[in-house]
C-alpha positions in Angstrom: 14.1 -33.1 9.1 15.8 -32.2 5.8 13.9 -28.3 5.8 15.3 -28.1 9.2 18.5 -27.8 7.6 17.5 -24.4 5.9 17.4 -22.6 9.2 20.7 -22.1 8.7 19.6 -19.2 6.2 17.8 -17.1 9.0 21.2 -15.7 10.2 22.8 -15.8 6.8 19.9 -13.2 5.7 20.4 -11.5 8.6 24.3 -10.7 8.5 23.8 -9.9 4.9 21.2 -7.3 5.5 23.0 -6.0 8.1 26.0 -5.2 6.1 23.8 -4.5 3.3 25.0 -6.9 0.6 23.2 -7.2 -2.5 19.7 -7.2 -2.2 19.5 -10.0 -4.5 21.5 -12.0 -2.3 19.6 -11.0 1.1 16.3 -11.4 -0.9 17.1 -15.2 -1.6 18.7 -15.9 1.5 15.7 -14.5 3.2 13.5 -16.3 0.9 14.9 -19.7 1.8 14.7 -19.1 5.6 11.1 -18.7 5.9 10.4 -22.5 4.0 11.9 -24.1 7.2 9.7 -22.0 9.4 6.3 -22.4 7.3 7.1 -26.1 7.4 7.5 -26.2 11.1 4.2 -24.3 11.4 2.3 -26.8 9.6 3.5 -29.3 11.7 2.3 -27.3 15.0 -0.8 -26.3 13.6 -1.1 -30.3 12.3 -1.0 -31.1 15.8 -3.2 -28.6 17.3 -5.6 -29.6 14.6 -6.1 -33.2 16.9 -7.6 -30.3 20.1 -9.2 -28.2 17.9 -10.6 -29.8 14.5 -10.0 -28.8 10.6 -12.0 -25.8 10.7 -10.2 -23.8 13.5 -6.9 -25.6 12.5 -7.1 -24.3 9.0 -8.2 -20.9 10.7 -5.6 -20.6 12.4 -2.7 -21.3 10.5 -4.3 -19.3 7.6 -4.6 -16.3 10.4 -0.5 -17.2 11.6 0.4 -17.2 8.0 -1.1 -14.0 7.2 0.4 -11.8 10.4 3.9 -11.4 8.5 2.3 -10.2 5.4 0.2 -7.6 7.4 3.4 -6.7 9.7 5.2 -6.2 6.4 2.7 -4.2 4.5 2.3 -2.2 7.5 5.7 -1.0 7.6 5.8 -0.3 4.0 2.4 1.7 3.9 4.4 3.8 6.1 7.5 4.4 4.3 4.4 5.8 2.0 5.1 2.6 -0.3 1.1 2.1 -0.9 1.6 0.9 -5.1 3.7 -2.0 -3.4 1.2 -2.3 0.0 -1.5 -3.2 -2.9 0.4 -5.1 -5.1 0.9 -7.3 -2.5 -3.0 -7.8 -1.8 -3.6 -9.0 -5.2 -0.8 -11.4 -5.2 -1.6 -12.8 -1.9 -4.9 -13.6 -3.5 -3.6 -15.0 -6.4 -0.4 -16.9 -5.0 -2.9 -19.0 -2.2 -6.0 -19.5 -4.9 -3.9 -20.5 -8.0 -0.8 -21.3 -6.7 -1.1 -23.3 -3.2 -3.9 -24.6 -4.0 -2.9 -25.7 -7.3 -0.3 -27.2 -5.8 -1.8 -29.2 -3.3 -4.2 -30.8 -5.6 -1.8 -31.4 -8.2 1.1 -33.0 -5.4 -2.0 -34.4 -3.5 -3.7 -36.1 -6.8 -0.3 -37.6 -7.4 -0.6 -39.9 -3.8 -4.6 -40.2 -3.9 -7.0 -40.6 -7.2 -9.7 -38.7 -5.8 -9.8 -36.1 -2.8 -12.6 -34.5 -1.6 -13.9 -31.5 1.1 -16.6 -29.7 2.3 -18.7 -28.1 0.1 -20.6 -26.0 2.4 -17.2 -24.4 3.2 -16.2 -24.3 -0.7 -19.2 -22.2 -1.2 -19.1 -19.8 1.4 -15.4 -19.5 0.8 -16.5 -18.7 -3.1 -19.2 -16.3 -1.8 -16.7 -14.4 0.2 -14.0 -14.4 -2.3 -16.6 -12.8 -5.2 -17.7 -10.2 -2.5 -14.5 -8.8 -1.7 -13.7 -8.5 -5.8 -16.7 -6.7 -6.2 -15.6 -4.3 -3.3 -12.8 -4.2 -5.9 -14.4 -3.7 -9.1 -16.7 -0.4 -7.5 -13.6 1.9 -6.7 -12.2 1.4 -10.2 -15.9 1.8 -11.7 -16.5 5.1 -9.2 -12.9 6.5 -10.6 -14.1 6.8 -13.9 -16.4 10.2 -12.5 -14.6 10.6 -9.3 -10.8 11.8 -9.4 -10.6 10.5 -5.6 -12.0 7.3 -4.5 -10.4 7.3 -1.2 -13.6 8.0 1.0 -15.6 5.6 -0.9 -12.6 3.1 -0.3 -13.1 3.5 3.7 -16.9 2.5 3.7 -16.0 -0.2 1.5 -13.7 -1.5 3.9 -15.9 -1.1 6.5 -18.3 -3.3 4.8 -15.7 -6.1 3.8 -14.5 -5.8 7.6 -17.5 -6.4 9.3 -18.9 -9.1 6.7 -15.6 -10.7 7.5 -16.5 -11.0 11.4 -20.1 -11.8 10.9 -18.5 -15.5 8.3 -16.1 -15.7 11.8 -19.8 -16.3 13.9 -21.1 -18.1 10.7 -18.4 -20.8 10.9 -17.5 -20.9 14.1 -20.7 -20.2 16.3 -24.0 -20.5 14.9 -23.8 -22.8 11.8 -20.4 -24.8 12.9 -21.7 -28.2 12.1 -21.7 -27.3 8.7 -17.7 -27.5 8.4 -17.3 -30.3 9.9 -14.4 -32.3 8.1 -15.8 -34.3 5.5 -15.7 -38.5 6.5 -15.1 -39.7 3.5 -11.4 -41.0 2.9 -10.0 -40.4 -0.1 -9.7 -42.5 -2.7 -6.1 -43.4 -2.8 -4.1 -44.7 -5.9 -2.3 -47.9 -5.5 0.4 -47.4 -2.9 4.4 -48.3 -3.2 6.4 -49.7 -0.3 7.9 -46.9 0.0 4.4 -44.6 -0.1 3.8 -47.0 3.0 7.1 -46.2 4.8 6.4 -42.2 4.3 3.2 -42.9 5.9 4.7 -44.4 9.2 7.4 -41.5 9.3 4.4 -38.6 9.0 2.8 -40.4 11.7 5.4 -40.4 14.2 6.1 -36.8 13.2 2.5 -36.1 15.7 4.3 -36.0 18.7 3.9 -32.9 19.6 1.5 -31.8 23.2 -0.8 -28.4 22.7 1.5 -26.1 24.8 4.8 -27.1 22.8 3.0 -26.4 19.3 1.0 -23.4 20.7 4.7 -22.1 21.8 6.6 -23.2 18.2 3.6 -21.3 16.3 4.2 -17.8 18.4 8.1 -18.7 17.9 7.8 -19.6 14.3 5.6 -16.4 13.7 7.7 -13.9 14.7 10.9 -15.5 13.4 8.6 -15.2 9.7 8.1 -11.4 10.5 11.6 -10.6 11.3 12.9 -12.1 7.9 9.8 -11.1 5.8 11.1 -7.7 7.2 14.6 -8.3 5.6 13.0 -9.6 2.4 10.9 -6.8 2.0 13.8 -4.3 2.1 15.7 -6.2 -0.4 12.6 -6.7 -2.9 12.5 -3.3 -4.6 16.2 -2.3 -5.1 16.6 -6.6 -6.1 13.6 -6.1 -8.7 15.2 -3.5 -9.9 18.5 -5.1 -10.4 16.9 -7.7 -12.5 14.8 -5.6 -14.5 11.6 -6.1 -13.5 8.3 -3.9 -12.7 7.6 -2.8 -9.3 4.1 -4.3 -10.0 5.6 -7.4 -11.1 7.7 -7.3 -8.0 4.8 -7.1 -6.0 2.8 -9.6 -7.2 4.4 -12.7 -7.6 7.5 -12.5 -6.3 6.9 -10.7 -2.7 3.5 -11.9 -2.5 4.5 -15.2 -3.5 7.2 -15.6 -1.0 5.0 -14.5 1.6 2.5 -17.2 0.8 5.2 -19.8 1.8 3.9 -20.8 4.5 0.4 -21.7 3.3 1.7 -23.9 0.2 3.5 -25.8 2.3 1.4 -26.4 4.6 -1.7 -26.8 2.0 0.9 -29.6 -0.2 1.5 -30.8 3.4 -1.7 -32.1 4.4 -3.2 -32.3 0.5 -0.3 -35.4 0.8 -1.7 -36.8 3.8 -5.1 -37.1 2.4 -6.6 -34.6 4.6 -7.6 -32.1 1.5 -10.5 -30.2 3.7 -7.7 -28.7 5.8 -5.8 -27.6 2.9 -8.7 -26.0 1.3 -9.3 -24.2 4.6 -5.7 -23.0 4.3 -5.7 -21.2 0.9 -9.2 -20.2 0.9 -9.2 -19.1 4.3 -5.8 -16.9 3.5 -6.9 -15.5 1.0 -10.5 -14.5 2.6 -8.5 -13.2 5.4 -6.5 -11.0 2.7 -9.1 -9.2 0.9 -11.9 -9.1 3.9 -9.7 -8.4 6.6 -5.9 -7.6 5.9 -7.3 -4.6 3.1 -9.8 -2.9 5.6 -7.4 -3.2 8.6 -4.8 -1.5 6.0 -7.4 1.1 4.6 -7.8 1.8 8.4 -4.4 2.1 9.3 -3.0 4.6 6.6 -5.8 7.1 8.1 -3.8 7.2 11.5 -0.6 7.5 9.1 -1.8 10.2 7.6 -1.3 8.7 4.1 -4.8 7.3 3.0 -4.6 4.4 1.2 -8.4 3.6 -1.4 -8.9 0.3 -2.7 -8.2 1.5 -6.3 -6.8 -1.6 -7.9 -5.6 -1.2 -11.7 -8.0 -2.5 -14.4 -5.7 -5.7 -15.2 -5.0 -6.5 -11.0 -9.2 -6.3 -10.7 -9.6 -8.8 -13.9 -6.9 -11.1 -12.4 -8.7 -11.5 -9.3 -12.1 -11.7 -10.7 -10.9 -14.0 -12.9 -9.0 -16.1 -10.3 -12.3 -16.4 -7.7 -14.6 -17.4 -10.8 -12.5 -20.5 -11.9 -12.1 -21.7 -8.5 -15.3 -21.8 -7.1 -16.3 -23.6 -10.8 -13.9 -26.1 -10.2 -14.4 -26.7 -6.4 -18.3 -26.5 -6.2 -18.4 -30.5 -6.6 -16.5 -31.1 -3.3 -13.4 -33.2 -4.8 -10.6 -32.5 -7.0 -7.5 -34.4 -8.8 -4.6 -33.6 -10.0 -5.4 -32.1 -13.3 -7.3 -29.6 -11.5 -4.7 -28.6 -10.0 -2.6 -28.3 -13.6 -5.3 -26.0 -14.6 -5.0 -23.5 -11.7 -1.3 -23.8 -12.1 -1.5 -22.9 -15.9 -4.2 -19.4 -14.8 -1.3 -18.5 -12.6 1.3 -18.7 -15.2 -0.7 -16.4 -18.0 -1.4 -14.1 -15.3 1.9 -14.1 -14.0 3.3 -13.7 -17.6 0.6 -10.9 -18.3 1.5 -9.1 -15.1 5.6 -9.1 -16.3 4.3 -6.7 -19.5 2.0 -4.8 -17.7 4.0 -1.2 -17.9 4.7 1.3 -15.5 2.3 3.8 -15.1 
C-alpha cells in the first residue's frame, strides 16, 4: 500500500515535462512514478502466476517489463539517437543480471538461508545469455578489417532472433516439463513475529481474479511507456547537467531505471521464497534484451532508414561477457544466498565505476 502512494508522481512528471522544467527534476519525478507501477505489476503477474505457472508467469512479466524499454528505444532510434539506443542494451543486460538479481538473492537470503531454482532453466538461460555476447563479440572482431559492420549486424540478428523463438518452443512446447518450479521449499532462517505477520499480509495481498490482473498488467504497461517516454527526454540534457557521459547515461542510469520493474518484482517474490520465479524474471529480461529486443531494433532502423549494427565498444562487450560468465558460475548449482548476491552487487559497482571514466569517443 505504501508504493501506492508514489503514483502521485505520474502527474507531477507529467506537468513538469510539459512545461519543460529541469530535466533533472522531470527525470526523478518520472523515475519515482514507474516504482509504483512495477510493483503493481508484480502483484498482477503474482496472481496470474496461480493460472499459468512460474515459467509463463516469469515470461510474461519479463516480456511486460521489457515493452517500455523497446517503445523507448524505438522512439529514440528515430530521433537518430542509436549511441544511446545501444547503450541502453548493454545496461538492460547488466542492470537485470547483476543488479535485480543481486538484489533478490541478497534481500531474499536475508528472510531464507538457502533458496534454490531450476537448473535446467539456469543453464539454458546461461547458454542463451553466452550466445547473444558472442553475436556481440563478432561485429567488434569483423570491424577490425571491415570499416562497416552493419550488413553483418543484420544476419546476426537474424540468427539471435530466430534462436530466440526456437528457446520460446523449447520451454514452452516440446521440453516444458523441464521448467517446472522446483518443489523444494526453501530453507528459511529462523522467523520473527513480525516475519510471520508479513507473511499473512502478502497472502491476503492474492486477491486478485485473472481478468482484473490481466487488465491492471495492459493498464500498468502503458502507464510505464508513457512516463519512460518523459524520462527518456529528460535523460540526456539531465546527464548533461550533472556532468556525466552519454554512455554513462545510458547504461546505468536509463537502463537502470527501466529495469524497475523487474527488481522489484525479482526482490518481490526472492522474499516470498519463490526464487525460481525471480530467476525467470532477470534472466528471462535479459534473454529477451539481447535475443529479441536488439534484432527487432536492428530490424527496425532499416525501415527508418538509419541502420543500426551491433557494434558494441570494446569495454560494453567485456562487461557483458563478463557479466553472463560469473552468473551462470554462480547459478549452475541451482541455489544461492545472500553473499551471492553481495558478489553480483560488487561486479555491478566496478563496472558501473569503470563505465563513469570510459571517455567520449
Amino acid at each position: 500500500m505504501g508504493l501506492n502512494l508514489l503514483l502521485v508522481f505520474i502527474p507531477i512528471a507529467l506537468v513538469l515535462d510539459w512545461f519543460e522544467a529541469n530535466p533533472i527534476l522531470v527525470f526523478l519525478a518520472s523515475a519515482i512514478s514507474i516504482v509504483p507501477l512495477a510493483g503493481l505489476m508484480g502483484r498482477a503477474t503474482e496472481n496470474l502466476a496461480v493460472y499459468v505457472g512460474t515459467t509463463v508467469g516469469g515470461l510474461m512479466t519479463a516480456s511486460l517489463g521489457n515493452a517500455p524499454e523497446l517503445i523507448i528505444a524505438l522512439s529514440a532510434l528515430s530521433k537518430g539517437l542509436t549511441d544511446v539506443v545501444k547503450a541502453s542494451i548493454t545496461g538492460g543486460i547488466l542492470a537485470n543480471l547483476l543488479l535485480a538479481l543481486g538484489l533478490a538473492m541478497l534481500l531474499g537470503g536475508l528472510r531464507y538461508k538457502r533458496q534454490r531454482f531450476n537448473t535446467t532453466a539456469a543453464g539454458m538461460s546461461a547458454g542463451l545469455l553466452l550466445l547473444a555476447a558472442i553475436g556481440l563479440v563478432v561485429p567488434a572482431l569483423h570491424n577490425f578489417t571491415v570499416e562497416k559492420a552493419e550488413e553483418l549486424s543484420f544476419e546476426i540478428a537474424v540468427v539471435l532472433f530466430c534462436v530466440y523463438i526456437l528457446s520460446l518452443v523449447f520451454t514452452l512446447v516440446t521440453h516444458r516439463q523441464l521448467f517446472r518450479e522446483v518443489e523444494t521449499a526453501p530453507e528459511p532462517l529462523p522467523k520473527s513475529s513480525k516475519g510471520t505477520t508479513e507473511e499473512i499480509k502478502e497472502e491476503e495481498e492474492l486477491a486478485w481474479g485473472k481478468n482484473k490482473a490481466l487488465g491492471i498488467l495492459a493498464l500498468v504497461t502503458i502507464a510505464i511507456a508513457v512516463m519512460s517516454e518523459a524520462l527518456t527526454g529528460a535523460i540526456e540534457p539531465a546527464a548533461d547537467s550533472l556532468g556525466l557521459t552519454p554512455i554513462f547515461a545510458g547504461v546505468i542510469l536509463l537502463a537502470g531505471t527501466g529495469a524497475a520493474a523487474e527488481l522489484l518484482n525479482a526482490v518481490r517474490f526472492a522474499r516470498k521464497g519463490n526464487m525460481d520465479l525471480a530467476f525467470g524474471i532477470v534472466t528471462g529480461s535479459s534473454t529477451q534484451i539481447a535475443l529479441f529486443v536488439a534484432p527487432v531494433l536492428v530490424f527496425a532502423s532499416y525501415f527508418m532508414g538509419e541502420p543500426m549494427d551491433l557494434l558494441f565498444t570494446a569495454f560494453e562487450v567485456a562487461a557483458i561477457m563478463l557479466t553472463v560468465l560469473i552468473v551462470a558460475r554462480l547459478t549452475t548449482d541451482g541455489e544461492c544466498h545472500w553473499m551471492e548476491g553481495i558478489m553480483l552487487l560488487g561486479v555491478y559497482l566496478i563496472l558501473g565505476i569503470g563505465f563513469f571514466y570510459v571517455p567520449v569517443s
